[in-house]
C-alpha positions as CSV (number, residue, x, y, z in Angstrom):
1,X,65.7,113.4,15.7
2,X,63.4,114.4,18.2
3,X,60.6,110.8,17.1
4,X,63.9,109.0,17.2
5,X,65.2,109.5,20.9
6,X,61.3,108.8,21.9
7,X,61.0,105.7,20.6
8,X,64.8,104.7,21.8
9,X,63.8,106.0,25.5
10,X,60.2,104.5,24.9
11,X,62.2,101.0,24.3
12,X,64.7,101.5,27.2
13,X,61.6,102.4,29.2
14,X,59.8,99.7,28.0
15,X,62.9,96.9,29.0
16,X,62.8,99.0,32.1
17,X,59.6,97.9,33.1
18,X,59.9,94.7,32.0
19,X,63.1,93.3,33.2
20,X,62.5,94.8,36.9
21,X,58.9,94.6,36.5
22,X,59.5,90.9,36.9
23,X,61.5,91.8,40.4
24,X,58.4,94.2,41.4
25,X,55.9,91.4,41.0
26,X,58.4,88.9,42.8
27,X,58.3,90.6,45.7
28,X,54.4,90.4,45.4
29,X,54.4,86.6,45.2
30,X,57.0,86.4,47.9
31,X,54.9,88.9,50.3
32,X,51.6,87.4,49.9
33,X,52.2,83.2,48.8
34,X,55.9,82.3,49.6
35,X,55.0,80.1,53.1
36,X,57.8,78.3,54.4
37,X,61.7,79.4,54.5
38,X,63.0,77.3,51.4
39,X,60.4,78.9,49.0
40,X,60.9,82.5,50.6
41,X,64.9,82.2,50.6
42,X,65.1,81.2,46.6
43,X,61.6,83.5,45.4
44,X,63.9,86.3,47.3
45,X,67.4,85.0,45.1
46,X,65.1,84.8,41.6
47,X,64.5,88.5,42.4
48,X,68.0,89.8,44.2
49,X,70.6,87.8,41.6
50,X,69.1,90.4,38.8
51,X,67.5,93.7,40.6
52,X,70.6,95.8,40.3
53,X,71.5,94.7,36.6
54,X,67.4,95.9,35.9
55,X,67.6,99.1,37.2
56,X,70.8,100.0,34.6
57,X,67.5,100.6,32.4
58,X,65.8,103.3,34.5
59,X,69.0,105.2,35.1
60,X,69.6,105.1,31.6
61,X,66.6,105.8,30.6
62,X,66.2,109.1,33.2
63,X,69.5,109.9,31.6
64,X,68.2,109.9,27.9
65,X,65.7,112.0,29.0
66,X,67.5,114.5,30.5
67,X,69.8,114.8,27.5
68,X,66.8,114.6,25.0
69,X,63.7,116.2,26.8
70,X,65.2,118.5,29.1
71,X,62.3,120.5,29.5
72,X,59.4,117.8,29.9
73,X,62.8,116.4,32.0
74,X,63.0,119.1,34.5
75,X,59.0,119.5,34.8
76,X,58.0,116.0,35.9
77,X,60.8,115.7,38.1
78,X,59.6,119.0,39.9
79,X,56.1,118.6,39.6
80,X,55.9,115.4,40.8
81,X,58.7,115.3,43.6
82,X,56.6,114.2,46.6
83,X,55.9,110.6,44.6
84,X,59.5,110.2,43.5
85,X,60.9,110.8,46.8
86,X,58.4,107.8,48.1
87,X,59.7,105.8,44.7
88,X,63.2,106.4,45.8
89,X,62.5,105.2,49.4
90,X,60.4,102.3,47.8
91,X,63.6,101.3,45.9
92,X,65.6,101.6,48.7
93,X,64.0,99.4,51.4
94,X,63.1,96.7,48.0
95,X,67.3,96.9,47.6
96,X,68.4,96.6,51.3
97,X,65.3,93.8,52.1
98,X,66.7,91.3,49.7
99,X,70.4,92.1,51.1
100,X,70.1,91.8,54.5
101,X,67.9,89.2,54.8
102,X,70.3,86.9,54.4
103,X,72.9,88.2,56.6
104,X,71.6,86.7,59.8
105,X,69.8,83.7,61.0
106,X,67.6,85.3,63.4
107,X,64.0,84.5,61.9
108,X,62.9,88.0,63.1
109,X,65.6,89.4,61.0
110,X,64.2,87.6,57.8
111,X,60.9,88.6,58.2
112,X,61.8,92.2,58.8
113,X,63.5,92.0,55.7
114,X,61.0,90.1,54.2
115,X,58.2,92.3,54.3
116,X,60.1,95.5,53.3
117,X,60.9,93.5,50.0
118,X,57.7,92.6,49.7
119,X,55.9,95.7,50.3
120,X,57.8,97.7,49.1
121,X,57.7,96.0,45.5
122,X,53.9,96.2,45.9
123,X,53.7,99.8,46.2
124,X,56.3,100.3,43.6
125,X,54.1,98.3,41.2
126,X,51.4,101.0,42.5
127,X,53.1,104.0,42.5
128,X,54.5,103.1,38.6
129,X,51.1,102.5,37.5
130,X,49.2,105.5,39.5
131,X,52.7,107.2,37.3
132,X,51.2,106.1,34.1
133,X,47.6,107.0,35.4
134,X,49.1,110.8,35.6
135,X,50.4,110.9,32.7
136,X,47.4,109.7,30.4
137,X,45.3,111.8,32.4
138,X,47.7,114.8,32.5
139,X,48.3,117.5,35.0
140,X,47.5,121.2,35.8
141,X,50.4,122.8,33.6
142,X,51.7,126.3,34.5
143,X,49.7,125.4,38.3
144,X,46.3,127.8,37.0
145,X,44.0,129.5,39.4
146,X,41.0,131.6,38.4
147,X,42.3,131.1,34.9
148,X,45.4,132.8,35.4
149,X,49.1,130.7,35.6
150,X,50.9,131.0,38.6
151,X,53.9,129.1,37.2
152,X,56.0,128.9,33.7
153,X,53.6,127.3,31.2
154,X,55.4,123.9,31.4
155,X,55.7,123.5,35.3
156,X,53.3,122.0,38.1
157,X,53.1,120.7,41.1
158,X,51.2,117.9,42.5
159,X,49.7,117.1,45.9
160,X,49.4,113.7,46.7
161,X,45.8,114.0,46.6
162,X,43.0,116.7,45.5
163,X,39.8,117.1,48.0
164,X,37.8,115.6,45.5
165,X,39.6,112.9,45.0
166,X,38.5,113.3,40.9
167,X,40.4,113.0,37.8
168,X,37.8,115.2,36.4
169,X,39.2,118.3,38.8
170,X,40.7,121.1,37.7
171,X,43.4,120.8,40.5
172,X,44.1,117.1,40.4
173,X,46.1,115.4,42.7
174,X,48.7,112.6,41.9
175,X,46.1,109.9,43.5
176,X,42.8,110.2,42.3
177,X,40.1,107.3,41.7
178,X,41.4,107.0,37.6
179,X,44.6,106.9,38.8
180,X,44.3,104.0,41.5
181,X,42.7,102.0,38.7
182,X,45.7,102.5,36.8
183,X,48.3,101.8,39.5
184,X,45.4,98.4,40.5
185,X,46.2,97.3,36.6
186,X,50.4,97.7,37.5
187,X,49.6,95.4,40.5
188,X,48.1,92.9,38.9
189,X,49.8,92.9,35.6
190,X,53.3,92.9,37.3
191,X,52.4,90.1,40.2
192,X,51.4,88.0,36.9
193,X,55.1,88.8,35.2
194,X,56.6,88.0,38.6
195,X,55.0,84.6,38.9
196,X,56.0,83.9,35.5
197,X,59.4,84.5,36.6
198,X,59.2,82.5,39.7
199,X,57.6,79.4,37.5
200,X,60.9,80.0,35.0
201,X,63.7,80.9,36.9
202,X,62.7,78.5,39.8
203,X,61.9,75.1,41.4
204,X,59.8,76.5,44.1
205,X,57.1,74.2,45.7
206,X,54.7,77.2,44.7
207,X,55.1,76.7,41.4
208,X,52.0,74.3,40.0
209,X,49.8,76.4,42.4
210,X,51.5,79.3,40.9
211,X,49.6,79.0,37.6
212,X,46.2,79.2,39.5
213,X,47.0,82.2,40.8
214,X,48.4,83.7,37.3
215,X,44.7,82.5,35.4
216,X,42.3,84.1,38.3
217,X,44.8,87.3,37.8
218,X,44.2,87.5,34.7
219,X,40.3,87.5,34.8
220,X,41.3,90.1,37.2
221,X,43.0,91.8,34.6
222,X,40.6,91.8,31.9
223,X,38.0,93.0,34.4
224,X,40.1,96.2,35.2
225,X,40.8,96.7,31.4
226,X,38.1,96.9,30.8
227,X,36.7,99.1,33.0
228,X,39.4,101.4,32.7
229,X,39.0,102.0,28.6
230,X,35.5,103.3,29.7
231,X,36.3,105.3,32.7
232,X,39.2,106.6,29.9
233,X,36.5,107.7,27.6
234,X,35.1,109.9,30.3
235,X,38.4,111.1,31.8
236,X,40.0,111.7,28.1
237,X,37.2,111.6,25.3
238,X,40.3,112.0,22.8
239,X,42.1,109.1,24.0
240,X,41.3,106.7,20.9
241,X,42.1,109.7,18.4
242,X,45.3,108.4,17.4
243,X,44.1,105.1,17.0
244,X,41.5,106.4,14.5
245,X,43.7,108.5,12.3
246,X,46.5,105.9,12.2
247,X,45.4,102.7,12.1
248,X,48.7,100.8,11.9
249,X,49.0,101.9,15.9
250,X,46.8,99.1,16.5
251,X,49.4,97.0,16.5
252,X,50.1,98.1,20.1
253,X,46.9,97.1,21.7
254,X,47.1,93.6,19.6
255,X,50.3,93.0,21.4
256,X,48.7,93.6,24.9
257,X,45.4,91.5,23.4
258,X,47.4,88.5,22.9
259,X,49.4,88.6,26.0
260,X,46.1,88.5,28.3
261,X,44.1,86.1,26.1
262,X,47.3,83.5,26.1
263,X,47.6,83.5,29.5
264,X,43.8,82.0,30.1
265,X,45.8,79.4,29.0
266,X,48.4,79.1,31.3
267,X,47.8,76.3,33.0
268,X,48.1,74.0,29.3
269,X,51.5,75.6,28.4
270,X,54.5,72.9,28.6
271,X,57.3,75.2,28.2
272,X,57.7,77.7,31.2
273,X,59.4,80.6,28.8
274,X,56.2,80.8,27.0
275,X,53.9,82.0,30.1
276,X,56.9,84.8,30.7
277,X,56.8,86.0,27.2
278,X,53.2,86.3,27.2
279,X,53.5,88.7,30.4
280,X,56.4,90.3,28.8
281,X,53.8,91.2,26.1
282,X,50.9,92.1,28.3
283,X,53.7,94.8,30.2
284,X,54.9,95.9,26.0
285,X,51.2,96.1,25.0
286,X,49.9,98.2,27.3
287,X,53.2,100.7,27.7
288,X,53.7,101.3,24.3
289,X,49.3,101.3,23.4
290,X,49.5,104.3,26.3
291,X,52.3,106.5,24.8
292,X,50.7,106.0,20.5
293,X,47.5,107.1,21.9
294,X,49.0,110.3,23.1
295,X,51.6,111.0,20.7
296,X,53.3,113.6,19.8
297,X,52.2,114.7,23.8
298,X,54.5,113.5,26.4
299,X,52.3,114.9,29.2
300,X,48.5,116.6,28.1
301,X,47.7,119.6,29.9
302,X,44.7,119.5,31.9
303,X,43.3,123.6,31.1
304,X,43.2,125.5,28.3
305,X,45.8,128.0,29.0
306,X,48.9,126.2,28.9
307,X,49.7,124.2,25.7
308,X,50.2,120.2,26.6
309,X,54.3,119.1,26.8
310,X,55.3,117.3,23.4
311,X,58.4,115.9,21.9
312,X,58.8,119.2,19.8
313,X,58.4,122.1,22.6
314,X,60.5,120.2,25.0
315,X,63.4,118.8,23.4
316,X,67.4,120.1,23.2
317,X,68.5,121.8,20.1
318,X,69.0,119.4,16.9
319,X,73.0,119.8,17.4
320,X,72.6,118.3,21.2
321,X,70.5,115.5,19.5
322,X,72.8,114.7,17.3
323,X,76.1,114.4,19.0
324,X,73.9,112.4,21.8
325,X,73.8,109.8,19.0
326,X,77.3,108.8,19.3
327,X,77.7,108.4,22.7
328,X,74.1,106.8,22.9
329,X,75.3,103.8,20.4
330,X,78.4,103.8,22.7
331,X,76.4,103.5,26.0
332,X,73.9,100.8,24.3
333,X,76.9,98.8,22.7
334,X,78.1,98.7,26.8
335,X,74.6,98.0,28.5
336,X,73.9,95.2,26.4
337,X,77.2,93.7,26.6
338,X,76.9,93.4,30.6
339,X,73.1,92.2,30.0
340,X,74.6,89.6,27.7
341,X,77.3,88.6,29.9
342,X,74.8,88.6,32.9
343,X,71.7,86.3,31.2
344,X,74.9,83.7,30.3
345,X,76.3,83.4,33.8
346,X,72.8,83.1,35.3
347,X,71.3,81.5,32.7
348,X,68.5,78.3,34.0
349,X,67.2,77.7,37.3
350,X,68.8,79.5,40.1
351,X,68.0,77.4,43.2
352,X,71.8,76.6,43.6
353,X,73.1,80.1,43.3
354,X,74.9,81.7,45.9
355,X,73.4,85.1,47.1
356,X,73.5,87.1,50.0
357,X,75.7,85.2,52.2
């Protein structure tokens, strides 16, 4: 039971991050190319028609984690509470930016509103990815000092940042130098999904010069990949082990592989759904190639005292698990009826939509 609830919250994760990932990396394209008021007003309705519908996935998927993980649950939401708190307020400001804008005509107004969509959708990509960064690196479990734990085995806490600034410390912080390369990657991949969803769901004036800026991205992209598999290696020497022993995981990284090769050829591809779906596998790829290389850990353990988290020493009792299973078919039979019902009334371009008035 417990391989089965990971991979169901490692797929409601993964929609997670693709469904509002496409909202995140809207806001990028809004902050940094949307110029004049009729590209900014229906960028900003491509994002705020579907933002709350998106998030369904992160609540449910904090839920499923509660109920399934409760330990690794109740550790990452201690240990790393100064970050959430700054994602929560990061939501916020994303939520209320593409509401009010709209609300008066004032053009001070919209571009308050306008920037706190816009950077705050940055520095959610950031902080998601720097996420990510913390949890393939992994954290000083049971907080040790001078080799002795000064907390339960499977709590931490995290400053923002160590002194050093190094993954490599003993103490780390949430930000270090790994991490930011990380939460760079989120950026990038992320503004790339949101331009794909600009170029599909709109009829912006952006939208030729839009597939530019998606094919220098994406040299971007392969830059920081690569880089960042060899600053792994140094970080976590172990990281390919699972790749080694089970070669079928492979599968994972071919998915991300043929998202960011596709899209050097962006600017040739007719049919707009195709760019999206190649982003779509670029954000799949590189989730699901992070969680098989660490399996069965859900968060490594930084010393040598305190065993790492895993889907074994963290999850509720098989009877918990298995009455979860009922209500979880319930709950999924539910979400994906409102998802259904949501794509169908929203379905095509959006440009005439009504929102925010």
């Amino acid at each position: 039971m417990e391989i089965f609830w990971y991979i169901i919250i490692a797929i409601v994760l993964a929609v997670f991050f693709i469904l509002d990932g496409y909202d995140f990396g809207t806001g990028i394209i809004h902050l940094f190319f949307a110029k004049n008021e009729k590209d900014k007003e229906v960028i900003a309705k491509s994002a705020g028609l579907f933002w709350d519908s998106n998030e369904v996935w992160l609540v449910a998927g904090g839920g499923m984690l509660f109920m399934a993980f409760p330990t690794f649950y109740a550790s990452v939401f201690s240990g790393f509470y100064l970050p959430l708190i700054i994602v929560l307020w990061l939501i916020v400001f994303r939520a209320i930016g593409l509401e009010f804008r709209s609300q008066f005509k004032y053009q001070m107004w919209k571009d308050i509103w306008d920037k706190s969509f816009g950077v705050s959708s940055l520095l959610l990509a950031l902080f998601f990815g720097i996420a990510l960064g913390n949890v393939v690196r992994g954290v000083n479990l049971g907080g040790v000092e001078n080799g002795v734990s000064i907390y339960e085995g499977h709590y931490f806490f995290l400053p923002l940042w160590d002194s050093s600034f190094s993954p490599l410390s003993t103490t780390p912080g949430v930000i270090d130098w790994f991490t930011i390369i990380i939460g760079l990657i989120s950026v990038v991949t992320l503004a790339i999904h949101g331009a794909n969803w600009v170029i599909l769901k709109t009829n912006s004036s952006i939208n030729n010069k839009l597939k530019s800026i998606i094919f220098k991205l994406n040299i971007v992209l392969t830059a920081l990949t690569i880089f960042s598999l060899m600053v792994w290696q140094i970080v976590n020497p172990s990281s390919l082990d699972n790749f080694i022993d089970k070669p079928y995981l492979i599968v994972f990284p071919l998915i991300y592989m043929t998202g960011l090769i596709g899209l050097f050829f962006i600017k040739k591809i007719k049919k707009d759904i195709y760019g999206f779906m190649l982003s779509t596998l670029l954000i799949l790829g590189g989730i699901t190639s992070s969680l098989a290389s660490l399996f069965p850990v859900l968060l490594p353990s930084v010393n040598t005292i305190n065993e790492p988290l895993t889907i074994y020493n963290t999850s509720a009792a098989e009877y918990g698990l298995s009455v979860a299973l009922t209500w979880g078919i319930i709950g999924f039979i539910l979400l994906f009826v409102y998802m259904i019902i949501q794509k169908r009334l929203m379905g095509g371009k959006i440009d005439k939509m009504d929102y925010g008035h």
